[in-house]
C-alpha positions in Angstrom: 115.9 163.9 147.1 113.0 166.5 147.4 109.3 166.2 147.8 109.3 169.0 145.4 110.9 167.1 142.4 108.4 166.6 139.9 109.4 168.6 137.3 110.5 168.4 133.4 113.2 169.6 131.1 112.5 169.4 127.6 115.2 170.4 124.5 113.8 171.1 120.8 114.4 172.8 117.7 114.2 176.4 117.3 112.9 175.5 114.0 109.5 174.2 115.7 109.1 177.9 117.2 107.4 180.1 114.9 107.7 184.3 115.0 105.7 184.7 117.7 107.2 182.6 119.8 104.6 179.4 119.4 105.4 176.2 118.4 104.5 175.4 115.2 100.8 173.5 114.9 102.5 171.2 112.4 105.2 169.6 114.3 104.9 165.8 115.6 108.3 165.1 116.5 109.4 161.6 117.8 110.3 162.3 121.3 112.7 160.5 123.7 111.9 160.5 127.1 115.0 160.2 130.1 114.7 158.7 133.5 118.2 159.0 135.3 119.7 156.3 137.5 121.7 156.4 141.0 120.0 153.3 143.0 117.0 154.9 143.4 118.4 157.3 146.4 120.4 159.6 144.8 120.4 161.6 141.5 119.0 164.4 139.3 118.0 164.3 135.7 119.7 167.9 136.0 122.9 167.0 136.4 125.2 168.9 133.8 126.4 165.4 132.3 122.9 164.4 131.1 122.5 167.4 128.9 120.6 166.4 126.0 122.2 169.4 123.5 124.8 167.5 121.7 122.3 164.5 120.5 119.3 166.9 119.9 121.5 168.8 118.2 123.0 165.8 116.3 119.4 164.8 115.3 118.6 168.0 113.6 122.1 168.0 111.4 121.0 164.7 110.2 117.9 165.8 109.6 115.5 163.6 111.8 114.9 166.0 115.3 113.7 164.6 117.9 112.3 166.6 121.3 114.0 164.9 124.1 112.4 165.1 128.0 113.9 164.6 130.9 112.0 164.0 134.4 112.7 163.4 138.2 110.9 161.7 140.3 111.0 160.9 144.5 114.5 158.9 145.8 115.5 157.5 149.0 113.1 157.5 152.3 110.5 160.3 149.9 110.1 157.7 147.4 110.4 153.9 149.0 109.3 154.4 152.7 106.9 152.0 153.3 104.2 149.9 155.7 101.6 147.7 154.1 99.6 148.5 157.7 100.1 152.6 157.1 97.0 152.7 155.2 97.1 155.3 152.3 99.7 158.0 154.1 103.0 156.1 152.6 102.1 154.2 149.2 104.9 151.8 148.1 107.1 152.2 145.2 106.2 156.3 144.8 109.3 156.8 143.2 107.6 154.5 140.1 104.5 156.1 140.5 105.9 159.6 139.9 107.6 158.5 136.7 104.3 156.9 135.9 102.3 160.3 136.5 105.7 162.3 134.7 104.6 160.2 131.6 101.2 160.6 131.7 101.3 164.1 131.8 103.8 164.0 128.2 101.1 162.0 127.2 98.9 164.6 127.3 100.9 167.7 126.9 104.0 166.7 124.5 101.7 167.6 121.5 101.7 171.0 122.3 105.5 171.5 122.3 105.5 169.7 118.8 105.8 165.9 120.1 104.5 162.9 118.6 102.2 161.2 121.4 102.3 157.9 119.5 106.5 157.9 119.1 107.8 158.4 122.8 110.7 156.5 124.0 111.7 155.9 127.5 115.3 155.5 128.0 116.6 155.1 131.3 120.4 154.3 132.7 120.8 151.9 136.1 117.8 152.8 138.8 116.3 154.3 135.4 116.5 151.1 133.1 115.3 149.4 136.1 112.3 151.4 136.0 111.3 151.3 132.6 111.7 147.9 132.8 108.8 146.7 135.4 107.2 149.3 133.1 107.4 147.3 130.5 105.8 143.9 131.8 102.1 146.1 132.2 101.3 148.4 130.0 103.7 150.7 129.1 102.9 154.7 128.2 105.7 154.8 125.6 106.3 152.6 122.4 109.9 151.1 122.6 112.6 151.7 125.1 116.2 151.6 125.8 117.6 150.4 129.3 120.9 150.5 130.0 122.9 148.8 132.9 120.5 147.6 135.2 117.6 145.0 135.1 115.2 144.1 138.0 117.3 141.3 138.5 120.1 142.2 140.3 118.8 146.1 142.2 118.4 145.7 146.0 114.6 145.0 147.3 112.3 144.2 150.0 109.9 142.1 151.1 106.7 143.7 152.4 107.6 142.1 156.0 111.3 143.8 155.1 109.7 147.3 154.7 107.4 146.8 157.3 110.5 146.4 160.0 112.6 149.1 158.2 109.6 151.7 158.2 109.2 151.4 162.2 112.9 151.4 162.3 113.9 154.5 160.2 110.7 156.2 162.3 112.8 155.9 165.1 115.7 157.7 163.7 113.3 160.6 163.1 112.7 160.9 166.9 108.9 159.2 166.5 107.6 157.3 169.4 107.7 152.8 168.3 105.8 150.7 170.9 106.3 147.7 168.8 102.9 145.8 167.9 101.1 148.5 170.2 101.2 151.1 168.5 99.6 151.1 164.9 101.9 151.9 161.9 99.2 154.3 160.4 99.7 156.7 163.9 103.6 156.3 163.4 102.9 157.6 159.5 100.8 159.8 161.1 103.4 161.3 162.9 105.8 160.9 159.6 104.2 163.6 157.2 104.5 166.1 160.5 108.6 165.4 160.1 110.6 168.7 158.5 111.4 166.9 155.1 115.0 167.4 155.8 115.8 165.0 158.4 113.7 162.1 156.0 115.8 163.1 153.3 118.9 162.6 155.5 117.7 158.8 156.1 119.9 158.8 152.4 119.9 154.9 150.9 117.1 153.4 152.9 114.3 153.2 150.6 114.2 150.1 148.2 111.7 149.1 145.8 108.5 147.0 147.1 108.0 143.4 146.4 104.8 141.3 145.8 103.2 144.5 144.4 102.0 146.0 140.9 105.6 147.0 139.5 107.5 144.4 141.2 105.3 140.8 141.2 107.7 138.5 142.9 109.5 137.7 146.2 113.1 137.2 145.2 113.8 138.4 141.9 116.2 136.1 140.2 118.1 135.6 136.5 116.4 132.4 136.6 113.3 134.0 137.1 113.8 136.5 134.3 114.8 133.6 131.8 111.4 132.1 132.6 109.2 135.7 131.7 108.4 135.0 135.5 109.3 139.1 136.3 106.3 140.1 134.6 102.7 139.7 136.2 101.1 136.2 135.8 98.8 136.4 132.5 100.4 139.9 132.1 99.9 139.1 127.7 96.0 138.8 128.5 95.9 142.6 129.7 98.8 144.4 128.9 100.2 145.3 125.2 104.4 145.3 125.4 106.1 147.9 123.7 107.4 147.1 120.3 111.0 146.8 120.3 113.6 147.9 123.2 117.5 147.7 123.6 118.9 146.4 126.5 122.3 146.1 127.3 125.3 147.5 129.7 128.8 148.5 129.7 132.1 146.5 130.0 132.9 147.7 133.3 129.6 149.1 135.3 131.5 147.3 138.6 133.1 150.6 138.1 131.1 152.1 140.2 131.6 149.6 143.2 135.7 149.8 142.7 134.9 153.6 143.2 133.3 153.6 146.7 135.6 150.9 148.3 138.9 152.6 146.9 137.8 155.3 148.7 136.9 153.2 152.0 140.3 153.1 153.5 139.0 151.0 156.6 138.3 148.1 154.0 141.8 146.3 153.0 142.5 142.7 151.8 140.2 142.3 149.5 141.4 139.2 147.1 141.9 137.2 150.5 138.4 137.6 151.4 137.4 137.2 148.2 138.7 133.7 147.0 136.8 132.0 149.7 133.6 133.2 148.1 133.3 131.4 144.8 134.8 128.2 146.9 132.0 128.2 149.3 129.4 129.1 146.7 130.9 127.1 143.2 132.8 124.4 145.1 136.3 124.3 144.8 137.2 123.5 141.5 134.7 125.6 139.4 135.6 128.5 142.7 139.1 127.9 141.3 138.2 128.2 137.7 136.3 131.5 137.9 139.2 132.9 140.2 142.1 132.2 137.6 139.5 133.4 135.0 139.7 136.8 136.7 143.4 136.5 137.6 142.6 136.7 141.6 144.9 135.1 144.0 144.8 135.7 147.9 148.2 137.3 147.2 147.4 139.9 144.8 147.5 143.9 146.0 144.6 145.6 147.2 144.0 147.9 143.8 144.5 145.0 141.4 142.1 142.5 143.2 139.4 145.1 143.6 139.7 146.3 139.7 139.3 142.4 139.2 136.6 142.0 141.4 134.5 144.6 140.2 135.1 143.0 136.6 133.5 140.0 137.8 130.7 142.1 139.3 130.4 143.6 135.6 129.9 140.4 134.3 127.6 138.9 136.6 125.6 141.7 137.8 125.0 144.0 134.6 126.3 141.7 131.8 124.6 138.7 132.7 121.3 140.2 134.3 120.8 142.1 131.1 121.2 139.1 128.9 118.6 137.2 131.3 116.1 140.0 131.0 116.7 139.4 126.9 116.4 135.8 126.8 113.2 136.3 128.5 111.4 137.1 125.2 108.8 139.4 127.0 109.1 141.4 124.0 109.8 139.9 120.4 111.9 142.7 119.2 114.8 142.7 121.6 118.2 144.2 120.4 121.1 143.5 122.9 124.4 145.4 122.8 127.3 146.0 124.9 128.9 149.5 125.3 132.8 149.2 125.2 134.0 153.1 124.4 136.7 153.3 127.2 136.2 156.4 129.5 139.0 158.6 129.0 138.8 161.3 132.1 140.6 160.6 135.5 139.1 158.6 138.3 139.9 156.3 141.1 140.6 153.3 138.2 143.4 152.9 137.2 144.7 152.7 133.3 142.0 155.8 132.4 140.2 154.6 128.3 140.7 151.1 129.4 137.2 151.1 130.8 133.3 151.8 130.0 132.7 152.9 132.9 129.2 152.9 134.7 127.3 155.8 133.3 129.5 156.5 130.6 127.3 155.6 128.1 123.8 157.3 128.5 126.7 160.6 129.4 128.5 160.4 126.1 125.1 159.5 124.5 123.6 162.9 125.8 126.7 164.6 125.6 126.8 166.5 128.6 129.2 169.1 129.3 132.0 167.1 128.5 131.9 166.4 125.0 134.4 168.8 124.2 137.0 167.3 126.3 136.7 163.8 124.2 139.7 162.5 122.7 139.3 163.0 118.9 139.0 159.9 117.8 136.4 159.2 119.8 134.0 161.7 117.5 133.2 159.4 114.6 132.6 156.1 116.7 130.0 158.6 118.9 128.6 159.8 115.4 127.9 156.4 114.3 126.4 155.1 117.3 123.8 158.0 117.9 122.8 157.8 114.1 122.0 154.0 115.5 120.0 154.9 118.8 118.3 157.6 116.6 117.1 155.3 113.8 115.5 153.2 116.3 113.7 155.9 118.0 112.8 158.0 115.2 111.0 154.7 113.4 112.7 151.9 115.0 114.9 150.5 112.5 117.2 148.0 114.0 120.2 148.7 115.8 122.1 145.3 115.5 120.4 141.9 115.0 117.4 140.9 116.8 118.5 139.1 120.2 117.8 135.3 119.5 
């Protein structure tokens, strides 16, 4: 979370630098361009697992390199914080905005580190699918795109009336003066830009994308919604061109990342006894009872086991099926679907470690990171295979899989 974020890392071939040092006039290179997840308050493209070495590296063995970019953009407070009666000092949704300018800019510039303008692919993992996503449903600055484990379907957002009364109360964390209705939001932003950058930044998860507006065009976003093509701007087909193909898809255990942070909350206990009531009250009691004995949950079961359950269920419901709403959509005709299921070998809070595809796992072992070294062996021919796959469809976009139907 900085102000001072905007920034690029791009990986190419030494082959496109000539002797002295410039890159060669002739290159026009398919490029692939990252946007990194973490809910949108948290995160760096940076971060030594989303390396891109190993898979540019991968694409020049195979002869088909590829230049791939990663950006950051705003999080948190810096890049949600919001008032629809602030005026112009706090826009909404400047964390899209940023990624919007990011790919503007590689618009412009990629050419001259040997990219082809007219082959740029966005991939983006959780927050970052997300993202490409409401990109998608306007008119997107990229040609196809990959979007793994998250949708607009299922992220956390506001209503304009929700940021409204979260921007005068997070103004009061900062020390500013609120006099309720008497004092106009536009003095309180005022006062805002004026706070040491720090203490916003410390607000941590308190920024959430910003409903009814250009990138996010409903109040409630639902899977129902997504199955109608009702996420995308009314007429959106009139004015906007969609990008050729994309892949969406998620992992077979992105809960994962929810059974991390409440194993680690040891003031929450008794988890499958306040679970079972839920799908009761929600499902009724026989289909409650059917999805409970579907994930093997009982009000009896330990702590560990019920959470590792739950969180399956949340895989299921909250990536699994969001993702396959956001397909059945048919915004865009050429819509590949798959489901990453490499277990994650390394140690963690879940138990039974390569049992799982863990959140993240995928765009990581994708990238290769700094950890591709530590892989089990085995796992070095499935990972082959799969990037020649992604590759293929981003050097010319030859199919994956079979087109989602």
């Amino acid at each position: 979370q900085s102000e001072d974020c905007l920034n690029f890392s791009i990986h190419l071939s030494r082959t496109l630098i000539d002797d002295n040092a410039e890159i060669r006039a002739t290159a026009k290179l398919p490029v692939l361009m990252f946007i990194h997840g973490g809910a949108y308050f948290l995160g760096s493209a940076n971060r030594p697992y989303y390396n891109p070495e190993n898979l540019v590296r991968h694409a020049i063995q195979r002869s088909t390199p590829i230049i791939s970019v990663a950006i950051n953009y705003r999080l948190g407070a810096l890049g949600f914080l919001h008032s629809n009666h602030a005026g112009n000092l706090v826009l909404e949704n400047n964390s899209i905005h940023d990624q919007v300018l990011a790919l503007e800019w590689l618009r412009m510039r990629i050419g001259g580190f040997g990219g082809d303008v007219d082959n740029i692919t966005a991939i983006g993992q959780s927050a970052g699918a997300e993202s490409i996503s409401v990109q998608t449903m306007h008119t997107p600055l990229f040609k196809r795109a990959i979007m793994f484990s998250r949708t607009p379907v299922t992220m956390p957002a506001m209503t304009p009336n929700e940021h409204d009364a979260n921007f005068l109360e997070q103004a009061k964390k900062l020390g500013i003066h609120v006099d309720g209705s008497e004092r106009d939001a536009e003095l309180v932003a005022n006062d805002m830009i004026n706070v040491d950058v720090s203490k916003i930044r410390d607000l941590a998860w308190v920024g959430l994308p910003y409903t009814n507006s250009t990138y996010f065009p409903f109040e409630r976003p639902s899977m129902q919604l997504a199955r109608q093509g009702k996420l995308a701007p009314r007429n959106w087909r009139e004015w906007a061109k969609p990008v050729e193909a994309q892949i969406i898809g998620s992992t077979t255990y992105d809960g994962g990342i929810s059974y991390n942070m409440m194993s680690k909350d040891t003031s929450r206990s008794g988890h499958a006894e306040a679970f079972t009531n839920i799908p009761q009250d929600v499902l009724g009691a026989r289909n409650g009872t059917a999805l409970l004995d579907l994930y093997g949950i009982n009000s009896t079961a330990n702590d560990t086991d019920a959470l590792q359950r739950i969180c399956l269920f949340e895989s299921d419901i909250g990536f699994f099926a969001a993702a396959l709403s956001l397909a059945q959509a048919d915004l865009v005709s050429a819509t590949y679907f798959h489901v990453f299921d490499l277990g994650n070998p390394f140690a963690g809070p879940i138990r039974n470690h390569g049992a799982f595809a863990t959140h993240t796992f995928d765009i990581a072992t994708l990238l290769g990171g700094d950890h591709e070294d530590k892989l089990p062996a085995h796992y070095a021919l499935v990972l082959s295979q799969w990037r020649d796959r992604i590759l293929d469809f981003v050097v010319d976009r030859t199919p994956p899989c079979a087109r989602y139907t």
